[in-house]
TORMAR-755324 format. One record per residue (C-alpha): x, y, z; residue in three letters. Coordinates in steps of 0.1 Angstrom, whole numbers, plus 5000, padded with zeros to 4 digits. Layout:
N
XYZALA ...
// end
This chain:
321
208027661954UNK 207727691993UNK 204127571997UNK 204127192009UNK 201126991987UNK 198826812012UNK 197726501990UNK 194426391991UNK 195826032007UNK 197026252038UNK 194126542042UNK 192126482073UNK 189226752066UNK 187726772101UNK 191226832112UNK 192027112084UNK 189427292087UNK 190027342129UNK 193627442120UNK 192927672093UNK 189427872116UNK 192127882139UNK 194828022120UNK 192228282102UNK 191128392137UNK 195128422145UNK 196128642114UNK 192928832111UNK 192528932147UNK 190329202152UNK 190629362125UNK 188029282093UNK 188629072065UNK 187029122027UNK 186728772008UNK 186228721968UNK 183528471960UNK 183028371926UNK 180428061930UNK 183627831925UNK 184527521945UNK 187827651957UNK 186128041965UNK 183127891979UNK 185027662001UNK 187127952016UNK 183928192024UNK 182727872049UNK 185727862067UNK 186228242068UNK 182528252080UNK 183128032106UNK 186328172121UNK 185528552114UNK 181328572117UNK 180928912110UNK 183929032106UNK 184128912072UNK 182929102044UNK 182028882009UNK 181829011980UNK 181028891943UNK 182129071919UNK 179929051888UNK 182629121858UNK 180529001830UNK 182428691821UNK 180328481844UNK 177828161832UNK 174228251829UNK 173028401858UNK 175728311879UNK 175828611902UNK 172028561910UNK 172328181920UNK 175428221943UNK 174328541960UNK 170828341972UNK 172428021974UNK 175028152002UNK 172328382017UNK 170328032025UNK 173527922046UNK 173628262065UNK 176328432044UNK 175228762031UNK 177228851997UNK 177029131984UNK 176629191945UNK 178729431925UNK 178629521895UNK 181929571879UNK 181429491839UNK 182329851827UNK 185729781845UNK 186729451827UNK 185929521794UNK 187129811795UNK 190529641808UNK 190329381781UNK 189729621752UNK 191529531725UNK 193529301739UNK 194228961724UNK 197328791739UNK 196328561768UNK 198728641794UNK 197829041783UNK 194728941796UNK 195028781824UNK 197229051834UNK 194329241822UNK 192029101849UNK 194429071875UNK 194729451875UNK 191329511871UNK 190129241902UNK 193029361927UNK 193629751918UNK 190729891912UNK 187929691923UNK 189029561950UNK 191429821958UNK 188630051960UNK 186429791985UNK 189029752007UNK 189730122009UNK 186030212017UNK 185729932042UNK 188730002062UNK 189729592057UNK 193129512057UNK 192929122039UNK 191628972013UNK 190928572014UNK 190428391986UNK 190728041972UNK 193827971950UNK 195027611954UNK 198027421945UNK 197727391909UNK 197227751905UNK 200627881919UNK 202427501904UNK 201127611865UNK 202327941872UNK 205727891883UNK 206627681861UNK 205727921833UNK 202827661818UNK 200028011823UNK 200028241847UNK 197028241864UNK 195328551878UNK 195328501913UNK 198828431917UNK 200728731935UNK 202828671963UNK 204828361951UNK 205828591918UNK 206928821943UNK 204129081944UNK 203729271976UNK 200029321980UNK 200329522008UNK 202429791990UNK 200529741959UNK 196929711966UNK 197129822000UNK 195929502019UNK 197129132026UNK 195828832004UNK 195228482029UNK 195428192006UNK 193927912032UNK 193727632006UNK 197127711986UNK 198227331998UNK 195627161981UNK 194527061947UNK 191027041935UNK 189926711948UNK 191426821984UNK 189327131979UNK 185926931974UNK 186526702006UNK 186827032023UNK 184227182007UNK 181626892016UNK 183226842050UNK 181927232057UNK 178327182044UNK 178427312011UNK 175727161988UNK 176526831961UNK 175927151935UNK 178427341943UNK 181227111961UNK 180926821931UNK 180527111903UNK 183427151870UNK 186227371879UNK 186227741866UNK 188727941855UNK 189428241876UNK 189528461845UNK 185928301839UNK 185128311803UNK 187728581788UNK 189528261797UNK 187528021768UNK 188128321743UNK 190528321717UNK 191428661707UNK 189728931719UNK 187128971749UNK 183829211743UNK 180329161758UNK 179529021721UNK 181928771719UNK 181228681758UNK 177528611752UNK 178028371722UNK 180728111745UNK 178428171773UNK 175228031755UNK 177527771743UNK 178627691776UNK 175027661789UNK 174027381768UNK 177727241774UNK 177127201808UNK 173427081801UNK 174426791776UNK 177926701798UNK 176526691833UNK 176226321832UNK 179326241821UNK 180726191850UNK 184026361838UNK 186126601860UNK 186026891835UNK 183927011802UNK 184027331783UNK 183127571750UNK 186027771736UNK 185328041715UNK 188128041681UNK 188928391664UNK 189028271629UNK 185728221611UNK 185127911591UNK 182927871561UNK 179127701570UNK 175927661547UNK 172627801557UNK 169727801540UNK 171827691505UNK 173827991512UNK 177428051523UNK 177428111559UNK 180828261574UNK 180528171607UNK 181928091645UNK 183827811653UNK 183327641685UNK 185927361704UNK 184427111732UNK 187127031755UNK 185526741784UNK 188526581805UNK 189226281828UNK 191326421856UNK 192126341894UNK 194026681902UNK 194126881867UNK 197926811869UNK 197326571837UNK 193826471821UNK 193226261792UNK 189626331766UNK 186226171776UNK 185725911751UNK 181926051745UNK 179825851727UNK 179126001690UNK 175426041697UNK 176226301726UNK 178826491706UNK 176126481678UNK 173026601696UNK 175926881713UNK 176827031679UNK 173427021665UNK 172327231695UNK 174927471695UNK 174727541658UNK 170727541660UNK 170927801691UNK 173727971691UNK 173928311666UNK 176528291643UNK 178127951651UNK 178627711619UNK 181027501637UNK 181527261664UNK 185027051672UNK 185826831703UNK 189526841713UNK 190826461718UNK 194926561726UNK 196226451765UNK 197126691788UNK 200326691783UNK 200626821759UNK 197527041758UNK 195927231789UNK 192727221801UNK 191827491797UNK 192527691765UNK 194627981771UNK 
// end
């Protein structure tokens, strides 16, 4: 791997973010630049330092694919819009599920995704706005778990030796690839983003397909994502790096009402982590895991079910598939 790690021990943010504005400015030029925010530290963190070196010249876009958290699109479009940055919305769900049809191996879906975000969503924005780049915010761990062969993660191109520009017809700008998540959030707050955003559990980039086990539809999407609501609601004071719902394919057998209920099955997964390269299990206290199932089996359709994962990472990931 030929990217050089800048540990959070060396990172001097005010200093990073001059280089990179200036190096954005450099590469970009005159020319415009199209940037993929997602509501994510790492993407949020890149649109501030792309606004700042490129002002109007950069064009941001979030890309509403359906696999988002409960009004997700919404809340970053009008939180960004309060800093200055206009984003524009687009809606792009009939083009992911229509990519993940039927599709239940994880790296068939990421590759899935990746097509459908690069090709022809973006593909098509670039081509209509004349743009000839594309920033966004992969960081260190991304292209590290993907080289080594752990998962491949969707945003990975170049360093698996995909040519953008002869594929999809522009160049991607990776201006955080030397840093890992905690580097990202010094950045992040160093630009101005808000506590919510710059202090908020990381996100996969293939959003919720990602905390699905077998097959993606806009069913099976709204079931993890009203688990992952109350998730986030019951976990935010942990004080833990990470926390999740996972969706399992296999039904289990539940009661109901004295009946047999064949139902969902749903994992928690809440990690202590510095840089997601290892993470160990929150040791919650039983009342919180308690109160966390009842609510998900109480207002979730379906679900009869709830398990929290307690293996290290490694072994495990964080994130499911």
């Amino acid at each position: 791997m030929t990217v050089k790690e800048i540990t959070l021990d060396d990172l001097k943010a005010d200093i990073f973010i001059q280089e990179k504005t200036a190096e954005l400015k450099k590469i970009v030029g005159e020319d415009a630049a199209i940037n993929a925010l997602s509501g994510g530290v790492d993407s949020s963190a890149v649109t501030l330092l792309a606004h700042r070196a490129l002002g109007e010249r950069l064009k941001t876009y979030f890309i509403d694919n359906g696999l988002m958290r409960e009004n997700e699109p919404e809340y970053i479009v009008s939180l960004f819009k309060k800093l200055g940055v206009r984003v524009e919305l687009i809606d792009a769900k009939a083009e992911f599920f229509k990519a993940l049809k039927g599709l239940a191996d994880p790296e068939d879906k990421r590759n899935a995704i990746t097509h459908a975000f690069y090709k022809v969503v973006f593909g098509n924005l670039v081509k209509n706005s004349g743009a000839r780049y594309l920033l966004q915010g992969t960081n260190y761990t991304d292209i590290e778990e993907t080289v080594a062969g752990i998962k491949r993660q969707h945003n990975i191109l170049e360093q698996l030796g995909i040519d953008t520009e002869k594929q999809y017809g522009y160049k991607v700008i990776e201006p955080l690839v030397q840093l890992r998540k905690q580097g990202v959030r010094e950045i992040a707050k160093a630009l101005g983003l808000p506590v919510e955003i710059y202090a908020r559990p990381p996100f996969p980039g293939p959003a919720l397909s990602a905390r699905i086990i077998g097959e993606v539809s806009p069913e099976r999407v709204a079931i993890v994502r009203a688990a992952t609501e109350i998730t986030e609601q019951e976990l935010e004071s942990s004080g833990a790096f990470q926390y999740l719902a996972i969706l399992h394919e296999d039904r289990v057998t539940g009661i109901r009402d004295g009946k047999r209920d064949f139902g969902l099955q749903i994992e928690i997964r809440c990690w202590q982590s510095q840089d997601a390269k290892t993470g160990s299990p929150t040791h919650l206290p039983y009342e919180t895991l308690e109160k966390l199932a009842g609510r998900i089996t109480s207002q979730v359709p379906g679900v009869v079910s709830v398990t929290y994962n307690i293996t290290r990472k490694p072994p495990s990931t964080i994130e499911a598939i």
